[in-house]
C-alpha angles and dihedrals in degrees: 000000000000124000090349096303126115122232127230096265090049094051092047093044082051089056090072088083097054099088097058089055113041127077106289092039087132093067096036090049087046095053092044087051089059087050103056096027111135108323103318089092097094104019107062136033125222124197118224090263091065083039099059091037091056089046089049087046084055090052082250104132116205129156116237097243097051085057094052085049096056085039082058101046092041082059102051091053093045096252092115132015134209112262102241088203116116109237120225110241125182093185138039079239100055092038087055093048095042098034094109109049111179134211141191111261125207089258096047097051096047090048101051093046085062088056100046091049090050090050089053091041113117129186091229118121126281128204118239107242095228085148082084094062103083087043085062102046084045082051093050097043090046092046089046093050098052092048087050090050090055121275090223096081095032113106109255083220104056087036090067110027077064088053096042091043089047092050093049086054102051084039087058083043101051095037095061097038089054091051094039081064101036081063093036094057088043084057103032095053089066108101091183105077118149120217102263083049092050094049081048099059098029085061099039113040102016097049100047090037086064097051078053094051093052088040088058091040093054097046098033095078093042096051093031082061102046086049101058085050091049094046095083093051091045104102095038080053093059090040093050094041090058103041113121131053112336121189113255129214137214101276084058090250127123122272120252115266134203123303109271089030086100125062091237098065093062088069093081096042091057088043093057102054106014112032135220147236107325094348132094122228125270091242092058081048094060088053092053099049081045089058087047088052098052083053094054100052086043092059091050076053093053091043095039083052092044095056096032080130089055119039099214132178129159090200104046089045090063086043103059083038095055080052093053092041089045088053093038113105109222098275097048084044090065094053104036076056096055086047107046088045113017097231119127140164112326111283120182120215144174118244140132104245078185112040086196080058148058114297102250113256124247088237099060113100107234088241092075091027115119110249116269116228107244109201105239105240077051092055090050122029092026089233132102098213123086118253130258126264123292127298118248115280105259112245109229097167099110077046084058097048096046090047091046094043086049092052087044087059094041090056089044097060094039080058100050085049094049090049097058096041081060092045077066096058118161126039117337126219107151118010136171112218146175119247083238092058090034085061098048089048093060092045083051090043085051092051092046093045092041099048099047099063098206133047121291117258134188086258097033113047122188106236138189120167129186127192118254125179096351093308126079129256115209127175120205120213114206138185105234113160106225106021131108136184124208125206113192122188134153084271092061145268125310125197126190109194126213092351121109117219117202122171120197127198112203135145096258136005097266089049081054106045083046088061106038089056081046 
């Protein structure tokens, strides 16, 4: 595309859409279908006669000459190509009626498969695959260490079966995530929830939208870093990943290969987890829409709070008027409709829609009319006089006590979990936990990681500390090739590989650094 044209090529390979959205799209869509049906796509070619005798089969009645008009015309846009096998006819009849045999092209079967998969589209919620996330920081550390072991002795094949096998699964991984958000911002702009809608959508997005947001905070530091030691090797991994015999085409130049087999398509990966020059990362982008979203639910709250004396709701009000409109007969729907809207039969009145101007004449349609000033209590309410005092403060003080007496029990429990990670003071190596410990000690883990900035190593440990009954609690995260220290608790076992784990209990933070480089 040059200067915001389309060149030829571009415009043919375009056509290729055409036959899914004119008049006759259902038989085209039906033939198609028997074209790219299971594996025999691409395997097999039919003529316009078995064409027209499946789609018959299929109660689908169309004359043979009409098929061999839509082959034709799927031909001519790339969607189908003519078989260049020779058919067997043991008569001039049969070879006339067999003479033009059709098969699926590369084009046609991509493109069709788009439109299969926006016919089945729905609008209806996806789960983020955040199960893909540690895959892809096991991909990225066994990449890096066989960089780091030399590529020239590593097996092309197994090199890049493990990039191809890491990028399906960040493709899988950005794509959810992009849809989960494309349905979260069609819920989330409506500023007219009720209150069961609002429960709804509290329990079921932004819930599950905060366990996705931990579980990218926990794995962002520890891919970002591996990353940014993988970058350099990059492009000797690609090459060594393709080396060996690669299929050519007929321009004399190499076949495409899986996505992550070229250094280019490393950039959105690192984009994604890591940033660039003067822009942040996606994932810091999913916690800030997380955060809008949050907002957003929080100002339905504050409307839904404000008119607890009046249950309102713009959308649930169409709704139960599009149900007594669906069960209306044709009179009651004429006057449900000037009810429900105030407009009748035309009526042309004089009036001056500008009082500095000509009054408009009685004549004049309403299309070409100037726009009349509504005052706005008018526009809104529907009456001219003002409204009454102001409603009765609403009383939230039994709101307050449940929400204090629910953080009371939260510290609590942080507190509980703090005090017998301390109870384990000194290096760790196997250790039975609680989930609730094992929680504080990732959060302590992400602190550690985050604040850091870089990669842990054996003289320069990643930290975070916390205060716990009036000391302080601080965990030290060193490199140390070998060790590994296990964390087992009813949720599960967590191991964490050539990393030492120390945790010091002193009176203040210096008492404790001083410990812990002891």
């Amino acid at each position: 595309m040059a200067d915001g044209m389309l060149d030829p090529r571009e415009r043919q390979t375009l056509g290729a859409l055409r036959y899914a959205v004119n008049e006759e799209a259902a038989s085209y869509l039906a033939i198609m279908r028997l074209f790219t049906t299971g594996m025999s796509g691409f395997l097999s070619d039919q003529s316009a006669d078995e064409v027209a005798e499946r789609l018959a089969a299929q109660g689908f009645e169309l004359d043979r000459d009409i098929v061999d008009q839509r082959l034709s015309y799927l031909v001519e846009h790339g969607n189908l190509a003519r078989s260049p096998r020779e058919s067997d006819a043991r008569s001039v009849r049969e070879y006339l009626a067999n003479r033009a045999r059709y098969q699926l092209t590369q084009r046609g079967e991509l493109v069709h498969r788009q439109v299969e998969e926006l016919l089945a589209h729905s609008d209806s919620a996806r789960e983020v695959s955040s199960e893909m996330l540690p895959g892809i920081l096991s991909g990225i550390e066994d990449l890096a260490r066989i960089s780091a072991h030399g590529l020239e002795t590593a097996d092309p094949r197994e090199l890049a079966g493990r990039a191809t096998t890491l990028f399906a699964q960040f493709e899988v991984l950005v794509s959810s995530t992009r849809q989960f958000y494309s349905y979260l911002t069609q819920v989330l702009t409506r500023f007219d929830l009720g209150r069961e809608e609002f429960e709804m959508f509290k329990s079921a997005l932004l819930d599950y939208l905060q366990r996705f947001i931990d579980e990218i905070s926990r794995h962002m530091p520890q891919v970002a870093d591996r990353l940014r030691e993988l970058e350099p090797s990059v492009p000797s991994l690609c090459a060594r990943a393709n080396a060996g015999e690669r299929l050519v085409g007929l321009d004399g130049a190499s076949a495409r290969r899986a996505t992550g087999l070229e250094p280019g398509d490393w950039e959105s990966l690192h984009l994604w987890f890591v940033g660039g020059a003067g822009r942040r990362s996606d994932a810091d982008n999913v916690r800030r829409l997380a955060t809008d979203a949050m907002r957003s639910l929080l100002m339905n709250l504050r409307r839904i709070a404000a008119g607890a004396d009046r249950q309102q709701s713009r959308y649930g009000d169409l709704v139960r008027l599009a149900g007594w409109f669906d069960a209306a007969d044709d009179a009651q729907a004429h006057d449900l409709w000037a009810a429900a809207f105030g407009l009748y039969s035309a009526r042309h009145l004089s009036f001056a829609a500008d009082p500095d101007g000509d009054p408009v004449a009685a004549t004049q349609s309403w299309w070409g009319a100037s726009v009349a000033e509504v005052p706005i209590g008018l526009r809104i309410h529907g009456e001219r006089k003002a409204g009454g005092r102001t409603g009765a403060r609403a009383d939230y003080s039994a709101a307050k006590q449940a929400r204090l007496a629910a953080r009371a029990r939260e510290q609590q429990g942080r507190a509980e979990a703090l005090r017998e990670l301390a109870s384990h003071a000194g290096e760790l190596r196997a250790v039975r936990l609680s989930d609730d410990a094992r929680k504080a000690f990732l959060d302590l883990h992400a602190q550690a990681m985050s604040g850091h900035g870089r990669a842990p190593t054996a003289d320069s440990p990643a930290r975070a500390t916390t205060r716990v009954d009036g000391g302080v609690l601080m965990i030290s995260l060193r490199a140390a090739p070998g060790v590994s220290t296990t964390m087992t608790s009813p949720a599960g076992r967590l191991t964490l590989r050539d990393l030492s784990v120390e945790i010091t209990v002193a009176a203040d933070v210096g008492q404790a650094e001083r410990r812990a480089e002891g």
